[in-house]
N, C-alpha and C positions, 0 to 999 in steps of 0.2 A: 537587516537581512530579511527576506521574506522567506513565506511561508506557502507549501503546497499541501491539495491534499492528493493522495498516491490513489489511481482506482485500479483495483485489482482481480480480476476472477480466476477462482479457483473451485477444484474439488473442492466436495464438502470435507473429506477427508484430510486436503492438505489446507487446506487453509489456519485453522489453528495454530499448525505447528510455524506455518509462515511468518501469522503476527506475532508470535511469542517470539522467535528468532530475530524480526526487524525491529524490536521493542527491546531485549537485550542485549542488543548490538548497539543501541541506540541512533538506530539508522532511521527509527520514529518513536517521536513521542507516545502514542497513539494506536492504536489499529481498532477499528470497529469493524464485525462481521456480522454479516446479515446474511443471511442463509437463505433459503428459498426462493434466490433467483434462475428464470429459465433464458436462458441465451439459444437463439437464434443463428446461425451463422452460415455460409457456406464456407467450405473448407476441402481441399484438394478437388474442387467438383462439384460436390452433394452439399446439400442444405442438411444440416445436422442440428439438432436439437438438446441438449444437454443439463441436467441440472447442476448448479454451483452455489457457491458464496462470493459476494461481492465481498471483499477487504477495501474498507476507507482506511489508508493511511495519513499520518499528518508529520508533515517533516518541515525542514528549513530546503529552500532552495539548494543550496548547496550540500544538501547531503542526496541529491536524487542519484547521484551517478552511483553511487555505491549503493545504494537500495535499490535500486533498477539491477546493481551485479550479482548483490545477493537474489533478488527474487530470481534471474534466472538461471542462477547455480541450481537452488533451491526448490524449482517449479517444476513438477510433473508436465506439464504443457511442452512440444516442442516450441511453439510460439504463443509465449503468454500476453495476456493484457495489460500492458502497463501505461496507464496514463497520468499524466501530470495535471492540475488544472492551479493555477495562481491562487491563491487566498491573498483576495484583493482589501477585504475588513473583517474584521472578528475584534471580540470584547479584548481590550490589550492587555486586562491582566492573563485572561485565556494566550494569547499568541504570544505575550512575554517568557508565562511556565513551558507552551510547546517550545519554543526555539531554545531555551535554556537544557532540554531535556537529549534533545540531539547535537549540544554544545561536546568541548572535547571537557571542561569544566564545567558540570551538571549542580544544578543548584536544584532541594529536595523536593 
């Protein structure tokens, strides 16, 4: 099974509660926020400027579709950020715990 990591931008405010929710759910191993990103965008028009949190999540392939439903149940955004990128290598005892971790049988 492979391994993605999830990039997400959110409020500073909602992001927290995001990764705690995709990490309970076990829809990621993982979630890392980094706070202090400035996004650029245009949007309905106007070039808009905003500050957020990037959320790195790290999941199994097969759990994006449900982690992509929860973030935009979830997202203050009408149109969030959600991207996938492959986790082509990583240390395998590292990528063995992640994919064991959003398994339906979780090992500790």
């Amino acid at each position: 099974m492979s391994a993605l990591l999830v990039l997400i931008s959110a409020p500073a405010d909602a992001a927290p509660v995001l990764a705690r929710a995709l990490v309970e759910s076990r829809l990621a191993a993982c979630v890392n926020l980094l706070p202090g990103l400035r996004s650029v965008y245009r949007w309905q028009g106007e070039v808009c400027e905003d500050g957020e949190t990037l959320l790195i999540a790290k999941t199994a392939e097969g759990r994006f579709a449900d982690l992509r439903a929860a973030v935009l149940r979830m997202h203050p955004y009408e149109l969030p950020e959600i991207v996938a990128v492959k986790l082509d290598d990583a240390h395998p005892p590292y990528l063995q715990w992640l994919l064991s971790q959003v398994s339906d049988s979780p090992s500790p």
